[in-house]
N, CA and C atoms as an extended XYZ file, in Angstrom:
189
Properties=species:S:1:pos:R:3:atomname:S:1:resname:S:1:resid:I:1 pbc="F F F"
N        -5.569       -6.667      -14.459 N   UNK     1
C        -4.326       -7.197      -13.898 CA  UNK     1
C        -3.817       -6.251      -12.807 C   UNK     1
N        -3.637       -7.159      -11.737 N   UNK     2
C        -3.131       -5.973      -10.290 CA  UNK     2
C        -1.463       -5.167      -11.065 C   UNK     2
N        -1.043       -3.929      -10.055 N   UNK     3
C        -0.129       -3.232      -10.825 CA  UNK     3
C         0.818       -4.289       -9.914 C   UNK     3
N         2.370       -3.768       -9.734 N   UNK     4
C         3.462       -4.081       -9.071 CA  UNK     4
C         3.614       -2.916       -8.763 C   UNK     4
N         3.982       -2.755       -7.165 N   UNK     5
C         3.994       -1.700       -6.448 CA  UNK     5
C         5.368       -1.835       -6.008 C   UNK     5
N         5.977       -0.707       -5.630 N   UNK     6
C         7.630       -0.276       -5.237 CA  UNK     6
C         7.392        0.204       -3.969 C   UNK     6
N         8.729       -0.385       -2.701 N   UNK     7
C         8.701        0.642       -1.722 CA  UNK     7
C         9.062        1.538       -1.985 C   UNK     7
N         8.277        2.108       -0.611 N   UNK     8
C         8.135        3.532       -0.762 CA  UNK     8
C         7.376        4.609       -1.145 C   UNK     8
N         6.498        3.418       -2.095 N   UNK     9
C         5.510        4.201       -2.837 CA  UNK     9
C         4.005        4.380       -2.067 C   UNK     9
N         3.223        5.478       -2.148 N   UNK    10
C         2.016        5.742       -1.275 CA  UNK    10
C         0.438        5.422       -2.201 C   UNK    10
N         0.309        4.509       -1.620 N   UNK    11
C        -1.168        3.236       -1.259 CA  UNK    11
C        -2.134        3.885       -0.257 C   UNK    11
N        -3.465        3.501       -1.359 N   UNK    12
C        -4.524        3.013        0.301 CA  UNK    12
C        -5.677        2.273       -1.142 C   UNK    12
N        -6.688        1.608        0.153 N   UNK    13
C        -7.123        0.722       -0.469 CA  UNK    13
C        -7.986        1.633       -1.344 C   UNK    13
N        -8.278        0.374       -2.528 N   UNK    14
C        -9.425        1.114       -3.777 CA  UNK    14
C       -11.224        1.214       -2.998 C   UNK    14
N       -11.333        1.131       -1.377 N   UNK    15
C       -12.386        1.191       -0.834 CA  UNK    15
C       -12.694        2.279        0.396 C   UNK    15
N       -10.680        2.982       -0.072 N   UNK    16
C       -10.932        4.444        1.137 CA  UNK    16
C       -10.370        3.634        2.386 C   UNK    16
N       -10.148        4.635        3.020 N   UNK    17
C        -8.771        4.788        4.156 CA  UNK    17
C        -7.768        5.379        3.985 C   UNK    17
N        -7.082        5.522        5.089 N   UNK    18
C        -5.741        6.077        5.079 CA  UNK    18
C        -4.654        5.615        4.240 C   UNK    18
N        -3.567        6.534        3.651 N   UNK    19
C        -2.972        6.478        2.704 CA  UNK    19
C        -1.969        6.070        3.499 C   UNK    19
N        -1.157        4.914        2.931 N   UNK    20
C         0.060        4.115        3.104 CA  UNK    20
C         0.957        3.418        2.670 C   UNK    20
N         2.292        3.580        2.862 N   UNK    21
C         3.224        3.912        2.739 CA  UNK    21
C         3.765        1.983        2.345 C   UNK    21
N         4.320        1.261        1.215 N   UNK    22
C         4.109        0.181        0.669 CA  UNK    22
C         6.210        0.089        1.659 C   UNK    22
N         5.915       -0.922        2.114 N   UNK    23
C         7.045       -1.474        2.995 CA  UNK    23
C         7.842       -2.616        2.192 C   UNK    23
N         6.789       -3.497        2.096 N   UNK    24
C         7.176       -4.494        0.799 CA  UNK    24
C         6.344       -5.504        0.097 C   UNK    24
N         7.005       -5.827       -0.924 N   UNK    25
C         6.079       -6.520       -1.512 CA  UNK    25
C         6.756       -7.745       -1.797 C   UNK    25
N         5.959       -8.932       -1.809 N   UNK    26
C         6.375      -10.256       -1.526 CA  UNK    26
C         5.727      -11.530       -1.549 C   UNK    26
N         6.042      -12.326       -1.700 N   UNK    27
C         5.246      -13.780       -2.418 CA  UNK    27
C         4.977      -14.489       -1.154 C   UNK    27
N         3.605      -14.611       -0.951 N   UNK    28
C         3.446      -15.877       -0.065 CA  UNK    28
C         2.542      -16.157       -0.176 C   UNK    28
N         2.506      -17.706        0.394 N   UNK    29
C         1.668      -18.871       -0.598 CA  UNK    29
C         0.934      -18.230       -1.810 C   UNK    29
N         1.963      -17.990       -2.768 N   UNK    30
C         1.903      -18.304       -4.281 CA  UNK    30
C         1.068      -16.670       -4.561 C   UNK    30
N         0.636      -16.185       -3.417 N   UNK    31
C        -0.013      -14.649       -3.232 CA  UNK    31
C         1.189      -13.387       -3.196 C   UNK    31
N         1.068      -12.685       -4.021 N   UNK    32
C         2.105      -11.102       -3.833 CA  UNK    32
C         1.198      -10.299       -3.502 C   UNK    32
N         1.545      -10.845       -1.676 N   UNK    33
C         0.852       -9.349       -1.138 CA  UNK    33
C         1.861       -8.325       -0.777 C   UNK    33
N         1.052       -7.106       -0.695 N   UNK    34
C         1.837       -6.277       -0.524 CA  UNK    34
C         1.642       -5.878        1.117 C   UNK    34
N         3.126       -5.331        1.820 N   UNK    35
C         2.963       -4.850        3.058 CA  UNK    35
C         3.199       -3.693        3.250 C   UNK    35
N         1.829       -3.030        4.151 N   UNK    36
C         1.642       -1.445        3.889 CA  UNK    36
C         1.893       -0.833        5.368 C   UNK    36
N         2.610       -0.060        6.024 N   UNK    37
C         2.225        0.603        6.965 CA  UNK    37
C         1.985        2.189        6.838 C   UNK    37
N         0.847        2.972        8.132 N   UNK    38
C         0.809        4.022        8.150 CA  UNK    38
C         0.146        4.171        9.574 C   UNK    38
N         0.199        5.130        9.841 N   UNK    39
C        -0.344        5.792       11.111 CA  UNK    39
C        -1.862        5.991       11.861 C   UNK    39
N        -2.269        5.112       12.930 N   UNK    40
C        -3.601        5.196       13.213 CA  UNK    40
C        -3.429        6.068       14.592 C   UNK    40
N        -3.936        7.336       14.253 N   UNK    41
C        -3.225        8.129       15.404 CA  UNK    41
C        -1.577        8.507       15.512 C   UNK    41
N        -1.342        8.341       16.732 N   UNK    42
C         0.367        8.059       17.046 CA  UNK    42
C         0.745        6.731       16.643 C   UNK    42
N         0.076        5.882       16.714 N   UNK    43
C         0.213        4.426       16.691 CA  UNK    43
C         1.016        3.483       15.451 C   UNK    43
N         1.904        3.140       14.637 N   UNK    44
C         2.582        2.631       13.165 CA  UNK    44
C         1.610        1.630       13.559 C   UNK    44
N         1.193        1.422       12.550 N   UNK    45
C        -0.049        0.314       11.801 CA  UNK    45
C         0.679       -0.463       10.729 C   UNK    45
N         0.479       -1.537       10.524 N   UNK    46
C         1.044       -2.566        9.569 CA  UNK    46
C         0.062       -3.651        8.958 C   UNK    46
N        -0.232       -3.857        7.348 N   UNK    47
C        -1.069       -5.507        7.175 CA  UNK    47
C        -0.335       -5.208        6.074 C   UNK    47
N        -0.896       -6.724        5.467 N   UNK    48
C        -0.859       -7.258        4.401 CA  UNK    48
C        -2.524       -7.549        3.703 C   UNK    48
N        -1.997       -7.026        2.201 N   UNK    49
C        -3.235       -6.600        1.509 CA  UNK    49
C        -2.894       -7.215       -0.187 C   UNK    49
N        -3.994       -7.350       -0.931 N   UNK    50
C        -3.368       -7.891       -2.386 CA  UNK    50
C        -3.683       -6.725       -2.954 C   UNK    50
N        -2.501       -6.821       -4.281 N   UNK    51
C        -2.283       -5.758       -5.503 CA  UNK    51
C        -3.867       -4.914       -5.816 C   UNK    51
N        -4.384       -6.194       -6.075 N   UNK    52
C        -6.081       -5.706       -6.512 CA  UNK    52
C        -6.367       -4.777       -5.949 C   UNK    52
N        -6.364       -4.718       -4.404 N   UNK    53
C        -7.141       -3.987       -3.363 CA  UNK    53
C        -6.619       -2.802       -3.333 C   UNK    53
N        -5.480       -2.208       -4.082 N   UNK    54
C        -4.700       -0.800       -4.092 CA  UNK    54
C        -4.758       -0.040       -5.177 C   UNK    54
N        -4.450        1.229       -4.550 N   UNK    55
C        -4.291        2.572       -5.344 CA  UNK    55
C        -2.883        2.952       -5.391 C   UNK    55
N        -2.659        3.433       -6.547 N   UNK    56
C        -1.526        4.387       -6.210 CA  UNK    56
C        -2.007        5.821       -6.006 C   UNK    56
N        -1.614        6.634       -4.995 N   UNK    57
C        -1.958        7.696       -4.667 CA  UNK    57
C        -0.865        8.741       -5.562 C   UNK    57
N        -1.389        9.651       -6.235 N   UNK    58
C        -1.105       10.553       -6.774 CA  UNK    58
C        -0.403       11.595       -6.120 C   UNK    58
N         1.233       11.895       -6.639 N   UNK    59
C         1.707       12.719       -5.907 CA  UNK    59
C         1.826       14.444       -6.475 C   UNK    59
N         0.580       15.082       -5.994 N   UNK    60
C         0.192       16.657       -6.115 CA  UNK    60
C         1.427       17.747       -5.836 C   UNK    60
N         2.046       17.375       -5.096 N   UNK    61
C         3.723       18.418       -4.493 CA  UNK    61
C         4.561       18.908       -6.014 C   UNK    61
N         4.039       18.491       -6.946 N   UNK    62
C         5.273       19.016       -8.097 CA  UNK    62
C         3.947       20.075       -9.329 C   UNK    62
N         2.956       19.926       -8.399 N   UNK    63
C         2.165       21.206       -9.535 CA  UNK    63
C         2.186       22.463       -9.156 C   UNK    63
């Protein structure tokens, strides 16, 4: 079962890439995809991707 993801929270796909930053998450046609942006270069990057296809990235800063 895909998780439910929160903005704010840091994503990348379960197939590798850049880690990104979950904008929102939201129902369309009957699909909760989630919308991710992050940085290709200088450039803000933006898609839409399903639950399945994500990670939650582990946040290391509090060890």
């Amino acid at each position: 079962m895909a998780r439910d993801f929160e903005v704010g929270e840091v994503v990348m796909l379960k197939s590798g890439g850049p880690e990104m930053t979950v904008k929102k998450a939201e129902t369309t046609f009957g699909d909760n995809d989630v919308q991710c942006q992050w940085f290709g270069g200088r450039k803000l990057e933006s898609g839409y991707f399903p639950p399945a296809s994500l990670v939650l990235v582990e946040d290391d800063s509090n060890e």
